[in-house]
C-alpha positions as CSV (number, residue, x, y, z in Angstrom):
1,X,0.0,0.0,0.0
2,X,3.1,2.3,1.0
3,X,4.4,1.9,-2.7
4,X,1.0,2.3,-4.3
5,X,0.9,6.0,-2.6
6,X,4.2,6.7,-3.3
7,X,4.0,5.8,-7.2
8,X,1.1,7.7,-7.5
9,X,3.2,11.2,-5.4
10,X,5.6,10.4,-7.7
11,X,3.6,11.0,-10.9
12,X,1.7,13.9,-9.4
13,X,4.2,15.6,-7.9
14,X,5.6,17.1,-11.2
15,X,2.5,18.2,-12.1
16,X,2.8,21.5,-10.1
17,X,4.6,22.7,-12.7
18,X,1.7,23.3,-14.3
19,X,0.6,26.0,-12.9
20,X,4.3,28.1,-13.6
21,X,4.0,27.3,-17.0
22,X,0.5,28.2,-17.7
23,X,1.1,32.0,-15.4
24,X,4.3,32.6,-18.2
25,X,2.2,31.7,-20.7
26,X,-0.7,34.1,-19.9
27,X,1.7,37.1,-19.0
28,X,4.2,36.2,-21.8
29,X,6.9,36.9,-19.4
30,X,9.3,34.7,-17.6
31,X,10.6,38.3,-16.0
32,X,10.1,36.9,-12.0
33,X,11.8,33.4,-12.5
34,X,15.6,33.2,-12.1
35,X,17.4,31.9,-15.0
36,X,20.4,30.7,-12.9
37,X,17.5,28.7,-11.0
38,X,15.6,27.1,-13.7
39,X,18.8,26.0,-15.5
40,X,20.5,25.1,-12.3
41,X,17.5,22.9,-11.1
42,X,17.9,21.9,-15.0
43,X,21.2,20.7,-14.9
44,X,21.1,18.6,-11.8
45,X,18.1,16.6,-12.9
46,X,20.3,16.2,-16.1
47,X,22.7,15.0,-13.9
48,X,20.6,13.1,-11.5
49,X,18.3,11.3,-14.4
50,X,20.9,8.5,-15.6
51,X,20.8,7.3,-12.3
52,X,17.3,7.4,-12.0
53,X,16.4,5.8,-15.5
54,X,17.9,2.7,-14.3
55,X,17.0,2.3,-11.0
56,X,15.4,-0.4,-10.0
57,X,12.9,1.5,-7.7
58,X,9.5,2.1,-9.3
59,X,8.9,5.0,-7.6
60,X,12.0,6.6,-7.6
61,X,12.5,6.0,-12.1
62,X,9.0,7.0,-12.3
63,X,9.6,10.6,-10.1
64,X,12.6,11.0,-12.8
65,X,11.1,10.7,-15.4
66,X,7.7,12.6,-15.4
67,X,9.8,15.2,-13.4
68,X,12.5,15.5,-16.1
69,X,9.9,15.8,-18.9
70,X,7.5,18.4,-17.0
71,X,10.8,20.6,-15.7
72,X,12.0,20.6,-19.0
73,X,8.9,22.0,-20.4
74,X,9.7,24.5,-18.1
75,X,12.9,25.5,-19.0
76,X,12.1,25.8,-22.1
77,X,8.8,28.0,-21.5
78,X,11.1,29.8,-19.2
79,X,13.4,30.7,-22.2
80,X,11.0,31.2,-24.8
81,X,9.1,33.9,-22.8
82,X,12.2,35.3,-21.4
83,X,12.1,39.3,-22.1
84,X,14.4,42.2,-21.7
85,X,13.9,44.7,-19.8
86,X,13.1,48.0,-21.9
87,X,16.4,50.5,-21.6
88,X,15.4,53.9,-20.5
């Protein structure tokens, strides 16, 4: 039962990244989000997701993966709606 629950945290948890995404979206502006954050936070699961591919830990591959795919999203909406501040 322990397992079941903590599969099923482990596919949800990633999903709070929803909500970021869609509030760049709507403003068109990444502005507020640090880009040494989202490409640091980036990096490590970059790092950290080899490791996790193979375990042999349902749980802890399936966090990895749904966690990589949704934070990558991020990153990426993160840098497409990144804007410069206007000069002046």
């Amino acid at each position: 039962m322990v397992q079941k629950i903590a599969l099923i945290a482990s596919i949800i948890l990633p999903f709070w990244n929803i909500p970021l995404i869609v509030r760049v979206i709507k403003r068109k502006s990444s502005r507020d989000i640090s880009m040494y954050w989202a490409v640091g936070v980036w990096i490590c699961f970059v790092f950290m997701a080899p490791a996790g591919f193979v375990s042999k830990d349902l749980v802890w591959r399936t966090f990895n993966i749904v966690n990589f795919i949704f934070f990558t999203i991020v990153l990426i909406i993160v840098l497409i709606y990144r804007k410069e501040r206007p000069k002046g």
